[in-house]
N, C-alpha and C positions, 0 to 999 in steps of 0.2 A: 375285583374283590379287594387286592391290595395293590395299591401304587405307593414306591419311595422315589421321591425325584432329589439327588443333590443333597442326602441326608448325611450331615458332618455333627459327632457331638465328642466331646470333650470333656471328663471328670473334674472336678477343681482342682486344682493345684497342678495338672498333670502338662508334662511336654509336650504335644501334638494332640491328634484326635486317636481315637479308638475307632471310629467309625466318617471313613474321608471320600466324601461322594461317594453314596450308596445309591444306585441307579437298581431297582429291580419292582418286575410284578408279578403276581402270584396270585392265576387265574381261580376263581369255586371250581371249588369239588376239587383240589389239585392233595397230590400227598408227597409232600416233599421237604428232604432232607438237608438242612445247614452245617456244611463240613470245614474244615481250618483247625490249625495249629491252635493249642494252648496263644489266647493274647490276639486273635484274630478279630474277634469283636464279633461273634456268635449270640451270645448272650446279652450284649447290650443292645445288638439290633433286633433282636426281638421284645427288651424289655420298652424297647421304642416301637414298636408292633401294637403294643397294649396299653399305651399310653403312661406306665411307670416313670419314660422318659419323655416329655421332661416334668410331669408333674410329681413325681414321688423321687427321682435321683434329679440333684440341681447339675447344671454344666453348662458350657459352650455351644449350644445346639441354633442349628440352622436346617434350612430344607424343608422336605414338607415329607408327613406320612397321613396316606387316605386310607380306613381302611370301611369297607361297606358301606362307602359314600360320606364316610365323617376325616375329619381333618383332626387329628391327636393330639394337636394343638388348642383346638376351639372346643373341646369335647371333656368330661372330667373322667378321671377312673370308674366311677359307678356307669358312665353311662358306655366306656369303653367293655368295662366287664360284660355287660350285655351283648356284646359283639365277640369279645375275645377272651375264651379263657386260658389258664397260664395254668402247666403242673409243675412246681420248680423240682431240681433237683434233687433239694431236700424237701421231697415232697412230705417228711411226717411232721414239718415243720408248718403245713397247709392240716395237719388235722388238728381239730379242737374242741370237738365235744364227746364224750364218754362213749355212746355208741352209735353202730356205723349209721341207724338211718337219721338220727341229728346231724351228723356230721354230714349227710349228703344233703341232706337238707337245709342246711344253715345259712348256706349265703340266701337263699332263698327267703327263709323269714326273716332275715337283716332288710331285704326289698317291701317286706311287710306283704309277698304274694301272698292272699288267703288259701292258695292249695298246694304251699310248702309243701308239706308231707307227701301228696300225690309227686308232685316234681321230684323232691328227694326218691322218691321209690322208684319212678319211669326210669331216671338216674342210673341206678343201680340194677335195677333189669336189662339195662343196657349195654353196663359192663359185666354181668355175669356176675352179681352179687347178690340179688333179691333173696336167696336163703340163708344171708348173714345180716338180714337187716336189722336185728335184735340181739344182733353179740353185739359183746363191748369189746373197745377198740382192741385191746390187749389181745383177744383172743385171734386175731390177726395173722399172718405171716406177712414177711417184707412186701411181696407180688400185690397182694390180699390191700395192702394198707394203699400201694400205690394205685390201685383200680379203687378204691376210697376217695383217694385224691382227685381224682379225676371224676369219679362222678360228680363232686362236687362243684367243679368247673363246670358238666355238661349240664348240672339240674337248671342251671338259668339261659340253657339250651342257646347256647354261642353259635354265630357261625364258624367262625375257628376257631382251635385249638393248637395251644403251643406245650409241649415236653422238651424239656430241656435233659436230653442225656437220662431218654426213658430205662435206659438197658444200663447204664453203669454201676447201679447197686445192686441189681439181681441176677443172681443166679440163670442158665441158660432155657430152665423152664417156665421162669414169673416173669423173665424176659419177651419170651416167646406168647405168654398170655395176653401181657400188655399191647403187644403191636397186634395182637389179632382180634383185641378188641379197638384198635384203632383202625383196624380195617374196615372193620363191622361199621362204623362210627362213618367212615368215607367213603363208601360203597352203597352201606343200605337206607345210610340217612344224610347222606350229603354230606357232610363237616369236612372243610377245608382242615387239611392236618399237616402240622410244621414240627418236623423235631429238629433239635440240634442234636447228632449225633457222628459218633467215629466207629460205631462197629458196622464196617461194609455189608458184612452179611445181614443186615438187617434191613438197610437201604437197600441192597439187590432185591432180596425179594418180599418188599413191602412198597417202597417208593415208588412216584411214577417219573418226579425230577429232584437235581441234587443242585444244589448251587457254591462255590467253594471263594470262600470268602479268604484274605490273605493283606493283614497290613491294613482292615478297615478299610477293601475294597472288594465290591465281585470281578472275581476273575472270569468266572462264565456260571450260566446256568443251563442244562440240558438234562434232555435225557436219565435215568437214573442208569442206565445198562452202558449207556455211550460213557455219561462220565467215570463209573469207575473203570474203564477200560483206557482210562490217562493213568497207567499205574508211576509213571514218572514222574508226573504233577503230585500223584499223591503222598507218593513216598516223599519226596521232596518237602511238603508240610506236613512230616509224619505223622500220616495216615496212611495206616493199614491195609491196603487193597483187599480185594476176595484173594484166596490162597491160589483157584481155579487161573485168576488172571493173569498172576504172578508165575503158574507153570507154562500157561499158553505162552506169557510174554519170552518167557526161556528156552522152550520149545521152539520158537518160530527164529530168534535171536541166533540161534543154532542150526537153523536148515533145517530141522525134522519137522516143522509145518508149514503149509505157504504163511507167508504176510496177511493178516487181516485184519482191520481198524476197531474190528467189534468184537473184543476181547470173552471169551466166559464167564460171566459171575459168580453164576450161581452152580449147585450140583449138578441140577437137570442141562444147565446150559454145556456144563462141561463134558457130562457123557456124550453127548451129542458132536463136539467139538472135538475131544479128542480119539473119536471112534475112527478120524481118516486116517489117526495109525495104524498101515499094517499089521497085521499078527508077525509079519517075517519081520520087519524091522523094527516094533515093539523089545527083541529080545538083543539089538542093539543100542536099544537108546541107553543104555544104563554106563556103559563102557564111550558113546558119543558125548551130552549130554553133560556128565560132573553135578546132573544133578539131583539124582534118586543116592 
């Protein structure tokens, strides 16, 4: 689906690269997560994902990016877009026409497809908007604008899709809306799905791999449950672990659980996990511990 071999690029004027041998591939049908520090090179490796790099930002670029059997090199943005679509952060920055079913529909008539309007609407049925196809954009909420955004992306029916830090402007219920229609989106209709993102609990339980980028390099990509159970790695490029992780790690640090590699992420995982505390020694841990 996607192969980067040796991808190195470089902004003008800048001291080094942003993005320095990028080695990774990222099998269809996968949902997974790009984590790093602020400056890690998140966003430019995906904006090389979609072809923006190198034909819409100029720089030092080398390497090669395939993605659905095109080279992002040899290929222009119109024909990229039809492979990849992109919700950027500011995603109301991606809306542009008055109401929601133009706007889902717009790249689409830009293609000159005669059944715009049909697209735009599958679109929007898909993210759970079809009963707002006829307001205008205003009558919106933030959640609301960002599943807008994205259908737009979906109406020229990509294989993948990229959100870049889908959850940092919303609230934890238009949050929670958006990944679950990217769920929908990876599970019932295939779409390879990429976010850049740092709230763990979202990655726990959405993602299936995470890969953690540092210095315009991967450092690994696994598992989404494996990697945030490196709460050391992550803390260390401050990010955030699951809170779960961060008590197991403390717990076991302490002798009150055995050792185990495969940390808790998520709630369900943690009930499960921390039920091998006794009840009798439950009403010690507070006084062992230092850390309730």
């Amino acid at each position: 689906m996607i192969r980067i071999n040796g991808l190195k690029f470089a902004y003008p004027g800048m001291k080094g690269y942003v993005l320095n041998g990028i080695e990774l591939e990222i099998e269809k049908g996968d949902f997974i997560a790009v984590m790093g520090s602020n400056g890690s090179g998140k966003s430019t490796l995906c904006k090389a994902i979609n072809g923006l790099i190198p034909h819409f930002f100029d720089g030092d670029y080398s390497g090669s990016v395939e993605v659905c059997g095109l080279n992002t090199v040899e290929h222009d943005i119109s024909e990229l877009a039809m492979k990849v679509g992109y919700v950027y952060q500011d995603f109301e920055n991606q809306i542009v026409r008055p109401t929601v079913l133009d706007d889902a529909s717009f790249s689409c008539l830009n293609y000159a497809m005669s059944d715009y309007r049909e697209r735009g609407i599958r679109a929007l049925e898909a993210v759970g908007l079809a009963n707002k196809a006829f307001d205008y954009i205003w009558q919106l909420s933030g959640g609301q604008k960002h599943l807008l955004a994205l259908a737009g992306a979906l109406a020229l029916n990509p294989d993948v899709l990229i959100l870049d830090e889908p959850a940092s402007q919303l609230d934890p219920l238009h949050a929670n809306g958006i990944y679950e229609a990217l769920k929908i989106l990876n599970s019932e209709f295939g779409k390879t799905i990429i976010t850049i993102e740092h709230h763990t609990e979202y990655i726990a339980k959405y993602c299936k791999n995470a890969v953690l980028l540092d210095k315009g390099r991967v450092i690994w990509k696994l598992p989404a449950k494996q990697a945030l159970s490196r709460v050391d790695e992550l803390e260390n490029r401050n990010i955030f672990p699951p809170q779960t992780a961060i008590a197991a790690k403390i717990l076991m640090e302490k002798g009150i659980l055995p050792e185990s590699e495969n940390l808790p992420v998520t709630v369900e995982d943690g009930v499960k996990f921390f039920s091998r505390i006794k009840i009798s020694e439950a009403a010690d841990i507070k006084n062992r511990s230092g850390f309730f």
